[in-house]
C-alpha positions in Angstrom: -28.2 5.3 7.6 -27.9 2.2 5.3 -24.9 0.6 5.3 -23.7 -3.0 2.9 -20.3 -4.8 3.2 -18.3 -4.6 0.6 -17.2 -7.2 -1.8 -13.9 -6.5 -1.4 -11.6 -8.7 0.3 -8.6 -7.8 2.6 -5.3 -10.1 2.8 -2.7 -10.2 5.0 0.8 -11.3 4.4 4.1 -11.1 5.7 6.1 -12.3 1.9 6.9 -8.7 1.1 8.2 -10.2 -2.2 4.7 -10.9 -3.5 4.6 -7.1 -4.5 5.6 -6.0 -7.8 6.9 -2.1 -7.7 6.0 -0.9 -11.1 8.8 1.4 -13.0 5.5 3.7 -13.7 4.6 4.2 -10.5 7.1 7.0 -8.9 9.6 6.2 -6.8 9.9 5.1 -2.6 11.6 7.4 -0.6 13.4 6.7 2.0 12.8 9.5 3.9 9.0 8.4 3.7 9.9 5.8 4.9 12.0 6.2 7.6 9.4 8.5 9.2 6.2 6.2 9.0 8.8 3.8 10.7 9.4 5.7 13.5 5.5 7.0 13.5 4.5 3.2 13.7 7.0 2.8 16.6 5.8 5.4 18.8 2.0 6.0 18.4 1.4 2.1 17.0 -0.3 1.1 13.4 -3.5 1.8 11.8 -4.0 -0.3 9.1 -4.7 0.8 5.6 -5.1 -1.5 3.0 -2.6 -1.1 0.1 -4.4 -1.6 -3.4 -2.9 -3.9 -5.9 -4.1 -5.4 -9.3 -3.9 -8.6 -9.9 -0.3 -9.0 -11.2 0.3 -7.5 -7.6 1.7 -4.2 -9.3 1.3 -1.6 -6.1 -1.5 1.0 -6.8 -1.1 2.4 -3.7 1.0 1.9 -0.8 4.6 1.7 -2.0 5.9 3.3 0.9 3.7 1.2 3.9 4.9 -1.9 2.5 8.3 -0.9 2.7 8.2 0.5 6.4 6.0 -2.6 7.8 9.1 -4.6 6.1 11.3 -3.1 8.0 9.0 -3.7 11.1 8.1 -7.0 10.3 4.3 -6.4 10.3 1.9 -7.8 8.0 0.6 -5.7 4.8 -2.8 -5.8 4.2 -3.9 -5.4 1.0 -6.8 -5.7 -1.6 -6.8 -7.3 -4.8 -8.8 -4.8 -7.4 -8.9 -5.9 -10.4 -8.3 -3.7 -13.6 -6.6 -1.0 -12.0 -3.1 0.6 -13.3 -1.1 3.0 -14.7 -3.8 5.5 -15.0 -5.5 4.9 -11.6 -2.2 5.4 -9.8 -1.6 8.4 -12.0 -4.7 9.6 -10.8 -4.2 8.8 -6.7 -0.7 10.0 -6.9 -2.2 13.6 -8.0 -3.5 13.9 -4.4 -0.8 13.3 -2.8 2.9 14.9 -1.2 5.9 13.8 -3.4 
């Protein structure tokens, strides 16, 4: 099996405030929240990259931002170029309101 990095590169940050919450994307529920909080708390964190374009609209990941804020935990997040409205669309159809 062949595998190549990627060129892709992963940031951390604790400055939650970098992150733009786009009006298109759908909303962050606290619920959501409040339950990946308490997951993070008992079994620990796996990271998962959220994806943001380079304004640093959210793509994906509304909701982990959020409860590693209220953990104090670093986001880690790639910058991917290009991506919006319609790739968030897209992402969103595959997943539990």
């Amino acid at each position: 099996m062949k595998c190549e990095a990627s060129e892709r590169k992963i940031y951390t940050t604790t400055n939650y405030e970098i992150f733009v919450f786009p009006k298109w994307n759908r909303g962050v529920s606290n619920s959501r929240v409040v339950k990946m909080v308490e997951s993070i708390r008992k079994v620990g964190w796996m990271p998962e990259p959220v994806l943001v374009n380079e304004k640093y609209e959210v793509i994906d990941g509304q909701s982990r931002i959020k409860a590693l804020e209220a953990l104090d935990m670093p986001v880690e997040f790639c910058i991917v170029k290009g991506i919006g409205k319609k790739e968030c669309q897209m992402l969103n159809l595959f997943q539990k309101n």
